[in-house]
Every structure is written in structure tokens, then in C-alpha cells.
C-alpha positions in Angstrom: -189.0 -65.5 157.7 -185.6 -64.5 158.4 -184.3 -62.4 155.3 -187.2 -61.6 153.6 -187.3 -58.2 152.2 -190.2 -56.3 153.8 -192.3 -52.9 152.0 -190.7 -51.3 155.4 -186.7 -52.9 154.3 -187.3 -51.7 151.0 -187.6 -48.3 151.8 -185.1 -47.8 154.3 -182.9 -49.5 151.6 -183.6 -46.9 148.8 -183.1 -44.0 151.2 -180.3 -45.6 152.6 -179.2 -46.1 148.8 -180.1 -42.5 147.8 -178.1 -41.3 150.9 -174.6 -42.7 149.9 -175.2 -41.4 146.2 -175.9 -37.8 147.6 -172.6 -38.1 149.8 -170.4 -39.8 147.5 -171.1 -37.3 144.7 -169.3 -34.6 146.8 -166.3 -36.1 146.7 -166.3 -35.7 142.4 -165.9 -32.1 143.1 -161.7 -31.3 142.0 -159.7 -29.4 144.2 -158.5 -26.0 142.8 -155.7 -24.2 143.4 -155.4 -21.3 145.7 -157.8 -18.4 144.7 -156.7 -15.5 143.6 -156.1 -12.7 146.6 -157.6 -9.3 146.8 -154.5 -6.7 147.3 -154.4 -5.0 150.4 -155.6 -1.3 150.5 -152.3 0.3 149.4 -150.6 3.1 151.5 -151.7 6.6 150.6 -151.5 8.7 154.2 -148.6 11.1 152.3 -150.6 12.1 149.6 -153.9 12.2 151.1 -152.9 14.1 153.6 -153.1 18.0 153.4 -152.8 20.1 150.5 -150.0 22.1 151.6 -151.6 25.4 151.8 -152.9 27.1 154.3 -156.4 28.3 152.1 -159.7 27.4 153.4 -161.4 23.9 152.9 -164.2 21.9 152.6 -165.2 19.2 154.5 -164.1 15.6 153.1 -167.7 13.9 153.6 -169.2 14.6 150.5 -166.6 15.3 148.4 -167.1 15.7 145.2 -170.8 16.3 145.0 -172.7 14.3 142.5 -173.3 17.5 140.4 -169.3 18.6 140.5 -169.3 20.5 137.5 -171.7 22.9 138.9 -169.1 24.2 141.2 -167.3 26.2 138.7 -170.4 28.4 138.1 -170.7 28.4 134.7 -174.3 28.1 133.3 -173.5 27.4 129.4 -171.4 24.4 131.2 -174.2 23.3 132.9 -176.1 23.5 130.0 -173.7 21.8 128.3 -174.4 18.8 131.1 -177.7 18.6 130.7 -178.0 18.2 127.1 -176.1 15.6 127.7 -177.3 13.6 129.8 -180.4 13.7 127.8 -178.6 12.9 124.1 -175.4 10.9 124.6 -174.9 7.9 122.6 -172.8 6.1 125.1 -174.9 6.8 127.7 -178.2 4.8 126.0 -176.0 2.3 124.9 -175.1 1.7 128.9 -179.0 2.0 130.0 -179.5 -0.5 127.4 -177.4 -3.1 128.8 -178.1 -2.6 132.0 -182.0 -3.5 131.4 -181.0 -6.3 129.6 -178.9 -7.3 132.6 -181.6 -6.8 134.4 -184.1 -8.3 132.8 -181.3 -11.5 133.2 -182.1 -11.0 136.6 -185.5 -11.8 136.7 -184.6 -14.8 133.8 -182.7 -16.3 136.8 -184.7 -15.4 139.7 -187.9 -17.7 137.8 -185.7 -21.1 138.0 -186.4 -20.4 141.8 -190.4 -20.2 141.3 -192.4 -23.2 140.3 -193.2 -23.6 136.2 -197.2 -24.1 135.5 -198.3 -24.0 131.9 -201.3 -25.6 130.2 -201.3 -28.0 127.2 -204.2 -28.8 124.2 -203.1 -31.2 121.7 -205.3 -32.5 118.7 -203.9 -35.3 116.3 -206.1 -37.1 113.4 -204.2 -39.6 111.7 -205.6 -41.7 108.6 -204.3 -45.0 108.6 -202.9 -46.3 104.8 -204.9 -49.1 103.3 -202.0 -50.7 102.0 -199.6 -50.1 105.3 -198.8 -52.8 108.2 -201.6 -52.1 110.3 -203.9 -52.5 107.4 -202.1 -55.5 106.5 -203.0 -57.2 109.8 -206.1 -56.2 110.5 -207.7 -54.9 106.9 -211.4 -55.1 107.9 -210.9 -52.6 111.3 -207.5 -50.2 110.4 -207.4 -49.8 106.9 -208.3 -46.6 105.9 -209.8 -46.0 109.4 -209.1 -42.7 111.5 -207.0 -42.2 114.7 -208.1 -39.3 116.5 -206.5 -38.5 119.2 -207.6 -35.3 122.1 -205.7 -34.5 125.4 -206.2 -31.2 127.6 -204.0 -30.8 130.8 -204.8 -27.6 132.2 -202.2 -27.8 135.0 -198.9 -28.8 134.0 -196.6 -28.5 137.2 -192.4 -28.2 137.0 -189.9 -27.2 139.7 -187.0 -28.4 140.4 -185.6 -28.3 144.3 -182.8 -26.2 145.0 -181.0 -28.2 147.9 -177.7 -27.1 146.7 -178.6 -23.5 146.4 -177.7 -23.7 142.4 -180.3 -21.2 141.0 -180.5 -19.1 143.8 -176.5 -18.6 143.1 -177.4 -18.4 139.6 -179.4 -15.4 140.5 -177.0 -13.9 142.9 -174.6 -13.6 140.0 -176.8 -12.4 137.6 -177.8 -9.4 140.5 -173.9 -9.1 140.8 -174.1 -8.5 136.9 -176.8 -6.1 136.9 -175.3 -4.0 140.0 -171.6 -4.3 138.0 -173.7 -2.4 134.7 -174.9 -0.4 136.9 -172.0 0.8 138.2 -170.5 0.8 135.0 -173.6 3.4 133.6 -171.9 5.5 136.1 -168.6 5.2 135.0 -169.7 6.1 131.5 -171.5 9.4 132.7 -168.3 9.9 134.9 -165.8 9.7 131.6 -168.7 11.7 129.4 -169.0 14.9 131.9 -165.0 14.7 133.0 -164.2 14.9 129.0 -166.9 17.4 128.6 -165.4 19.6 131.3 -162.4 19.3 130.2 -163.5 20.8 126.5 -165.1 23.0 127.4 -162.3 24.7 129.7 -160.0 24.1 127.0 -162.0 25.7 124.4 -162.4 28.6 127.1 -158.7 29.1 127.2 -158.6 29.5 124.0 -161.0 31.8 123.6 -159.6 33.8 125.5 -156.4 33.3 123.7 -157.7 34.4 121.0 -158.8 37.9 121.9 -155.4 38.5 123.6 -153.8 37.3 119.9 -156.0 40.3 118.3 -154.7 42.4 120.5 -151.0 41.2 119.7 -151.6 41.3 116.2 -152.9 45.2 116.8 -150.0 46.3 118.8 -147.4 44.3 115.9 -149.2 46.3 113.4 -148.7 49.7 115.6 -145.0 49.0 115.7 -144.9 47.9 111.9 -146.5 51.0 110.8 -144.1 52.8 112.6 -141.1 51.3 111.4 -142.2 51.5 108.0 -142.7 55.3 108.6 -138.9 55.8 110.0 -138.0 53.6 107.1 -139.5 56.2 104.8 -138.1 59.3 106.7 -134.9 57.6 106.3 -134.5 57.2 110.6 -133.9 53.6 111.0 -132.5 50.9 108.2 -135.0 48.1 106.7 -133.9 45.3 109.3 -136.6 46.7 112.0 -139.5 47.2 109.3 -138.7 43.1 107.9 -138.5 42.2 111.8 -141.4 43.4 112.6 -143.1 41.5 109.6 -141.9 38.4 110.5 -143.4 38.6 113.7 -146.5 39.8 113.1 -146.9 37.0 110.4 -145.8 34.5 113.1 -148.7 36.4 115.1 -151.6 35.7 112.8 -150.2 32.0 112.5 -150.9 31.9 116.1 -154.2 33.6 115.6 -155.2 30.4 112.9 -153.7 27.9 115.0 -156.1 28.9 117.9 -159.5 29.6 115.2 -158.4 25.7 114.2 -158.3 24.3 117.4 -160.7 26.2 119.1 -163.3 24.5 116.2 -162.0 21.3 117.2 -163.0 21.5 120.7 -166.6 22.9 119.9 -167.1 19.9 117.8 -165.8 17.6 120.2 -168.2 19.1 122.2 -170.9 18.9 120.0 -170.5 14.9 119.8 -170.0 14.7 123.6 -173.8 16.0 123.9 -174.9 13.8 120.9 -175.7 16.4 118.5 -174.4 17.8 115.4 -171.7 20.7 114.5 -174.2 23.6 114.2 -175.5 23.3 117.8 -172.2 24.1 119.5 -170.8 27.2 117.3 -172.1 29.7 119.3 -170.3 28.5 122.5 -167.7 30.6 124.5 -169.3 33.9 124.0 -168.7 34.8 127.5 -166.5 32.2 129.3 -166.6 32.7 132.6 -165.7 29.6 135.3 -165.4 30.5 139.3 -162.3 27.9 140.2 -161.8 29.7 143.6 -165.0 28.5 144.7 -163.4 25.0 144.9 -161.9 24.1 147.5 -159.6 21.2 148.2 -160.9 19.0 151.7 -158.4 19.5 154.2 -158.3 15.5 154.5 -159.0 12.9 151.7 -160.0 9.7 153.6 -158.8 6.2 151.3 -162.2 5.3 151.9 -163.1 7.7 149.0 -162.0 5.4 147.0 -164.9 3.1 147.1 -167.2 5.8 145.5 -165.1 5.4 141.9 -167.7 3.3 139.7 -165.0 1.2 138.1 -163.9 -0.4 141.5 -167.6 -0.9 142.3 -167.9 -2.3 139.0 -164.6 -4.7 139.4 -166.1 -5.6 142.8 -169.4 -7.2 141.5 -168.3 -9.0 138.8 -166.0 -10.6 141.1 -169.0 -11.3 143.9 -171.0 -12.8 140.4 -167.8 -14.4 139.3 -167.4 -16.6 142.7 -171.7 -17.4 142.4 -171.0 -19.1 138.8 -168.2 -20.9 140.8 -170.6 -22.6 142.9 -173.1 -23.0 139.8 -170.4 -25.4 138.6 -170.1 -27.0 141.5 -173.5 -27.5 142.0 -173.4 -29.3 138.4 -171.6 -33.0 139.8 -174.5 -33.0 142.7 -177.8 -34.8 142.0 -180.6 -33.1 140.8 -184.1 -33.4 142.5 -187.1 -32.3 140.5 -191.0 -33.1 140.8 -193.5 -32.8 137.6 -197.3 -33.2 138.0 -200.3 -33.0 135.6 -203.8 -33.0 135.8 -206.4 -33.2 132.2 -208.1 -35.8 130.0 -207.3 -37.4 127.2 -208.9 -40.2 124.6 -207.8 -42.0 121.9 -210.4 -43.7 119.3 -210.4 -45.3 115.8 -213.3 -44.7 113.3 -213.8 -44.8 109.6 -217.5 -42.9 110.6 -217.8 -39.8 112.5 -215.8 -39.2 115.4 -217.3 -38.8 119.0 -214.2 -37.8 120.4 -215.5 -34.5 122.3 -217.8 -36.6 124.3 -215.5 -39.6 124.5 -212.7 -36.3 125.6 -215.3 -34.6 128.2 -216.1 -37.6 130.0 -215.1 -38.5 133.6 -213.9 -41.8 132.7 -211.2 -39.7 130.5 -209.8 -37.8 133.5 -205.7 -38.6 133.9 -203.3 -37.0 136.7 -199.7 -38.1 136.9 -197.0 -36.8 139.5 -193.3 -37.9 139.0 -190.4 -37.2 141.4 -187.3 -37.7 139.7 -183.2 -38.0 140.7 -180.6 -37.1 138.2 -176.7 -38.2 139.5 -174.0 -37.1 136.9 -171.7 -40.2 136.5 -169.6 -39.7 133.6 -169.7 -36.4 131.1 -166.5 -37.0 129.4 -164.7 -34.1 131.9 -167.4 -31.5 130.7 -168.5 -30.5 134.0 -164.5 -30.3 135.0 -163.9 -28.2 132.5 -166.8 -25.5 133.2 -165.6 -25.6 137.3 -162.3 -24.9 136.0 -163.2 -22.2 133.2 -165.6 -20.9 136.6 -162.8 -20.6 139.0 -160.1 -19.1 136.1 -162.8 -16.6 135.7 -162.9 -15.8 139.4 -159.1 -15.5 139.6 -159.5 -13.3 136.7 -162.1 -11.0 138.3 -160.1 -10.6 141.2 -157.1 -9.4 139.4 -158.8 -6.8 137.4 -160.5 -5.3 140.7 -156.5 -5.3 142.4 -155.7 -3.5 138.9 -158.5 -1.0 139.1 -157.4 -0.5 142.8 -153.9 0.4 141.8 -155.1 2.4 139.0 -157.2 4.4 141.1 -154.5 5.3 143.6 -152.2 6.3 141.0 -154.8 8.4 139.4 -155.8 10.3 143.0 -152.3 10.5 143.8 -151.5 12.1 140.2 -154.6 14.5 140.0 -153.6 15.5 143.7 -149.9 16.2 143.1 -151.1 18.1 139.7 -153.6 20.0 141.8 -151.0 21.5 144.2 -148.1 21.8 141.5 -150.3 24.4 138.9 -151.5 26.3 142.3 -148.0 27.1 142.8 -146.8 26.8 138.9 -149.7 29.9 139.0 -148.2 31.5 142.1 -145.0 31.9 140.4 -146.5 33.3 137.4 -148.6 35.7 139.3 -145.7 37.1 140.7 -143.6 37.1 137.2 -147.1 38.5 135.3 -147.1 41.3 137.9 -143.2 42.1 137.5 -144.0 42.4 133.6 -146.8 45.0 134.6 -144.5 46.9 136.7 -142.1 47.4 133.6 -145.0 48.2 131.6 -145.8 51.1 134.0 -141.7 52.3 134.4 -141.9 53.0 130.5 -145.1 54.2 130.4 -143.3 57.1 133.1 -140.4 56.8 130.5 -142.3 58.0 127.4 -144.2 60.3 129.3 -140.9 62.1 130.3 -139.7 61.4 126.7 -136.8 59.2 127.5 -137.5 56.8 125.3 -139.8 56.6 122.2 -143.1 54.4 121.7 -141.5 51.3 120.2 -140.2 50.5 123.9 -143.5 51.1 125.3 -145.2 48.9 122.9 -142.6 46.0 123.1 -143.2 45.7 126.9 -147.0 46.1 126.3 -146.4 43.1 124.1 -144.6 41.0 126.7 -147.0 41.7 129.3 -149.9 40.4 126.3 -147.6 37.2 126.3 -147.6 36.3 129.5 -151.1 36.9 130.0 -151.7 34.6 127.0 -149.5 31.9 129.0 -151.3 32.5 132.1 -154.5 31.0 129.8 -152.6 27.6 129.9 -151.8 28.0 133.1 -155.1 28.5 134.1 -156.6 26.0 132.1 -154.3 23.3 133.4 -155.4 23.8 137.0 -159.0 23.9 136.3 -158.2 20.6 134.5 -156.4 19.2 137.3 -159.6 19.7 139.6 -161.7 17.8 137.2 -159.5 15.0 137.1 -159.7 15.0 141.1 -162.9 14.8 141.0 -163.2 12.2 138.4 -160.2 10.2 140.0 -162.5 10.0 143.6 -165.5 9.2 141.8 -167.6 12.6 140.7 -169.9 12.0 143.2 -170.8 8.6 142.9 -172.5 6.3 145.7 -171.2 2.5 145.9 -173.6 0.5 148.0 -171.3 -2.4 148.4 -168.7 -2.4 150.8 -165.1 -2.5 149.2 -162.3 -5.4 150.3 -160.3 -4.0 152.5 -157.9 -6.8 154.0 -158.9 -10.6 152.8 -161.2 -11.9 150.5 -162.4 -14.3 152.9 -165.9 -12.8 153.5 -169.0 -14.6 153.9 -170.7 -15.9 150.6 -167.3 -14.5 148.7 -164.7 -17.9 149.1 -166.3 -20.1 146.1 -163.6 -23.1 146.7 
């Protein structure tokens, strides 16, 4: 009969029906506007160039070492290290979150599995002699027992994953967990650069401080002596107050230095996560070996992509453009199939119950298996608003990585140009401290021969004291500069993921 709707019809119909849902649906997806743009790897051939000296170098490969701080030689700073890397706060707090980032991980990666679980359920219900069921059948229901047993040992879920939903759902929670990752590493990066750079602060200072004894010892020598012309009537007052004042302004120094020098053993003393007490002892002998650095001859931009925070910025963006296609995924149907295999009885008794062998029985046995189609139609905008929250996130991402990029050529730049400029900032003073020593030398000869008395010798001992006491800052200021070149390329740190270089249209990256 012509027309008549055949078993065969009917199911072309329904996948014919289900197939113009499934393509239809696509076209609910809005239209963003154009994603944001990674920057272009900025320009950096002038100041990655050469050092500008003609001193030996190191090869650029593996530069800085993962252990960088052990290149200035200095074991109590190494010790310093590895306490902590053990203790520090900061540093559990990022191991922390990145196991629970982890642990997201595999949270994620189980949407992608199958769900089995098993199911007892028990009920007994005593029906009311004076409810409705009672009411209509008094002599059976009232005050008669429902008891109800059901066991379904296998209880089947999963959902399929045409659209590749959860399996982006897990490649941005992986994106998360690499991004902590990276950022434990940035942590430990910021923990030994500030450590390094206490310590060789408090060194300096140290050292300062002996050369201020020995200032205050040689302002005493020349106070004593003025007080002794003073007495023999040689000289006026005005040298004898003089001298005073500046020996007072010398043990100001001297407390200055004791006050700041504590400062920096307890900043110390936090960095490694322990109290005051364990870092008082600290400087005893300061001794750091900055000539066994040595500057690579060439600093490829590629270095660049070892700094944890660009790794970092990197995959959050790659998780950031996953949780754009999460959203989309959201206005496209969703297929799932549930099963379940058991048996289950209902009875009503007012005597005892025989539900167990009622339960056990084969006549109880009960499977079920139920495909099922879910289309989003209308959600009041709710699934627009998440694509677009989704893709503002994305643009945001991408921003911060091209703001971490710019920060970290500024920063290499900076520690490079601070590098070069102490070396020869040193140079100078080299020459001027050695100068100051010649003097010193002309009126030791003077005194010898008598020409002039021991004031003038100790006034250019004392210069000579105060420019070694400058060269201190001087020195510390370089040695500083080498830690934040080393920080600014990374401290050693190994980025598995390869950085953007020109567009951001790579595979698996563009989530419009």
C-alpha cells in the first residue's frame, strides 16, 4: 500500500531525523570576534650579542646550569640552598597545588572511561490503617507491609565523546597541571635568586664591617694624637673636635652595617624556613669565586623559553583554548548509554516476609539498557554566556603570555647591560683603588724620610680603607647582576613545550 509507513521507513526516518538535529545544532554555535594574537618574538640581536670583552667564555647551550648558584663556590651558600629546598614554605605550598592539579587531571581523564558501580537497596514500608490505601482496600493494605529488595550488581554509565568534550576537558586540566608545574619552578627560581642575593649582600657587609673596625682604629690613632698636640700645646682644639666628629660618624657607620647586616641573616633565615637562631652564625668566612663565571659569548633568544613564567603563561593559554571548545561542545547533542543487570521484588504481607527467596529467584532477574540523546534548545543564553566567558578567558591568557614575553626581554636585556656596566664600573675603580695605594706608599717614603709627620700617613691609609669599603658595593653589585642573569634566562630550567614564535595558528591551539 502506497504510503504506509514500514519498520524499515521508520528507521531511516529517525536517523534521518537525528541527522538534521546533529547538523543544525552547529549552527547555534556564535561567532566570536578575532582571537587574541601572540606577539612576535621581539628583536634582541644588539643585546644578545657579545659581552663586549674580550675575556673567555662559556658555551651558550646550557647556560645557566640548573644548580647556578653553585658556580660561585661557596659551600655555606650551598648549604644555604639546600636547607631550603627542603624547608621553604612557598615551596610546599606550590607542590601542594600542583598535586591537586594533578589529581584534577585524573578527575577529568575518568569522564573518558566508562562508570560501573553496584547498587543494594532495602525498603519496608508499613501501610496506615487509617490512610487511602487502607481506605480502599481495608481487608489486604491496612496495616499490611511493603517490602521492597533490589540488587544490581552491574550498573553501566558512559557517555560518548563524538565531540571530543572530555578528552578537551582533560587536555586543559593537563595544560593546568604542566602550567603549576612550571610555576613550582618559578617559585624555586624567585626563592634561590632572593637567597643569593642575601646572602651576597650580607657578605658585603661583612666585610664592610671589618674594614669599619679598622677605620674606627686608625680615627682613634689620629684622635689620640691630636689630643696629645692639643696638650703639648702644638696644634689648636679644631683638629682634636675634627677628628671626634669623624670618628663618631665612624661608629654610626659601624651600627648601621651590625643593623643591616642582622636584617639580611634573618631574611635569610625565613628564606630557608627556619627561625632567627639558625642563621647567626653566617658569614664567618665569606668567600664567593665570581671569576669563575663566565658570560657565553652568544645568548641565543631561544633561551628565553627556559624562563618558567613563559612556560607557565604558555599552558594556561593551550588549557584556556581546551575550555573554549568545552563550551562549544555544550550547544551539541549529547549521546550517552546506561545499562543494568540485578533482581528485584516487591511483596505485601501482614505475616512474615519471604522476600529473600521471592529476591533470589530467577523469575526476579531484571536488565535494562538505555541509549539516550540530549539536544540543548533553549537555556536562557547560559551556554552563550560560558562560550563567551571561555573565549575572554583565552584572549586573556594570551595577553599575559605577550606580557611575560616582554617582561622577560626587558629583564635579560637589563641584567645584561648591568652585567657589563659593574665589570667596567669595577675596572675604573680598580684603577682609582690602585692610584689611592700608590699615594699610600709615596707617604709611607715621606714619613720615612721625615717630611711629613704620621697624621698624613694615616689620612691616606684612611682613604685607601674607603675605597676599599666602596669596592664592597661594587663588588656586590656585580655578583648581583650575575644572579639576575641567570634568573632573567631561567636558572636552569627545562620547558618541554615549544614556545610561539610567529602565529598562534598551530594545531589544536585556534579554539574559534
Amino acid at each position: 500500500m502506497i504510503g504506509q509507513i514500514t519498520p524499515k521507513r521508520s528507521l531511516l526516518f529517525g536517523v534521518y531525523v537525528v541527522f538534521m538535529l546533529l547538523a543544525s545544532s552547529c549552527a547555534w554555535i556564535p561567532p566570536g570576534d578575532k582571537p587574541a594574537q601572540f606577539l612576535h618574538s621581539p628583536s634582541m640581536e644588539h643585546a644578545l650579542s657579545h659581552t663586549g670583552r674580550d675575556e673567555p667564555h662559556t658555551p651558550a647551550g646550557h647556560w645557566p646550569p640548573e644548580r647556578w648558584w653553585r658556580e660561585f663556590g661557596s659551600s655555606e651558600l650551598n648549604g644555604l640552598m639546600d636547607a631550603a629546598l627542603k624547608d621553604n614554605i612557598g615551596l610546599k605550598v606550590a607542590a601542594a597545588r600542583l598535586r591537586q592539579a594533578q589529581a584534577l587531571v585524573r578527575v577529568e581523564g575518568a569522564r573518558l572511561l566508562p562508570f560501573l558501580d553496584a547498587e543494594v537497596e532495602f525498603e519496608n514500608t508499613r501501610i496506615s490503617e487509617n490512610g487511602v490505601f487502607a481506605a480502599l482496600n481495608r481487608q489486604e493494605a491496612a496495616g499490611a507491609n511493603i517490602v521492597f529488595g533490589r540488587i544490581n550488581p552491574f550498573n553501566f554509565r558512559y557517555e560518548f565523546d563524538f565531540w571530543g568534550k572530555n578528552r578537551a576537558a582533560l587536555e586543559a586540566a593537563l595544560g593546568e597541571a604542566e602550567a603549576e608545574k612550571a610555576e613550582q619552578a618559578e617559585v624555586l627560581l624567585q626563592l634561590t635568586g632572593a637567597i643569593a642575593r642575601s646572602y651576597i649582600q650580607g657578605m658585603a657587609l661583612r666585610q664592610q664591617l671589618d674594614l669599619t673596625h679598622d677605620m674606627a682604629k686608625l680615627r682613634r690613632d689620629l684622635l689620640s694624637m691630636d689630643e696629645t698636640r692639643l696638650q703639648l700645646g702644638l696644634d689648636s682644639a679644631d683638629p682634636a673636635k675634627q677628628a671626634t666628629i669623624e670618628l663618631e660618624q665612624i661608629n654610626k657607620r659601624e651600627a648601621g652595617i651590625r643593623d643591616q647586616l642582622d636584617i639580611q641573616r634573618n631574611l635569610l633565615a625565613r628564606l630557608i624556613g627556619k627561625g632567627p637562631d639558625a642563621t647567626q652564625n653566617l658569614f664567618a668566612d665569606p668567600v664567593l669565586s665570581p671569576e669563575r663565571i663566565r658570560l657565553p659569548a652568544q645568548l641565543p633568544l631561544e633561551l628565553l623559553s627556559q624562563r618558567p613564567d613563559l612556560a607557565s603563561a604558555l599552558h594556561r593559554t593551550e588549557a584556556a583554548a581546551q575550555r573554549v571548545k568545552v563550551a562549544k561542545s555544550g550547544f551539541l547533542p549529547t549521546i550517552d548509554l546506561t545499562a543494568f543487570a540485578g533482581v528485584n521484588a516487591l511483596r505485601m504481607t501482614k505475616g512474615a516476609s519471604s522476600l529473600a527467596n521471592l529476591l533470589f529467584s530467577g523469575s526476579s532477574f531484571s536488565y535494562g539498557i538505555a541509549p539516550g540523546l540530549r539536544l540543548p534548545l533553549f537555556e536562557g543564553g547560559r551556554l552563550r554566556g560560558e562560550l563567551s566567558a571561555q573565549r575572554a578567558e583565552y584572549d586573556s591568557a594570551v595577553e599575559l603570555y605577550n606580557e611575560t614575553l616582554l617582561r622577560a626581554v626587558q629583564e635579560v636585556a637589563d641584567s645584561l647591560s648591568r652585567w657589563r656596566e659593574t665589570q667596567a664600573i669595577l675596572e675604573a675603580h680598580g684603577r682609582l683603588l690602585s692610584a689611592q695605594h700608590d699615594n699610600l706608599n709615596l707617604a709611607q717614603v715621606r714619613f720615612r724620610s721625615g717630611l711629613d709627620d704620621r697624621r698624613a700617613l694615616l689620612a691616606r691609609r684612611h682613604t685607601v680603607l674607603d675605597q676599599e669599603y666602596a669596592l664592597k658595593n661594587l663588588q656586590s653589585d656585580q655578583l648581583v647582576a650575575m644572579v639576575d642573569l641567570m634568573e632573567a634566562l631561567g636558572g636552569g630550567y627545562v620547558n618541554t613545550l615549544q614556545p610561539v614564535q610567529q602565529s598562534p595558528e598551530r594545531p589544536g591551539w585556534w579554539p574559534w
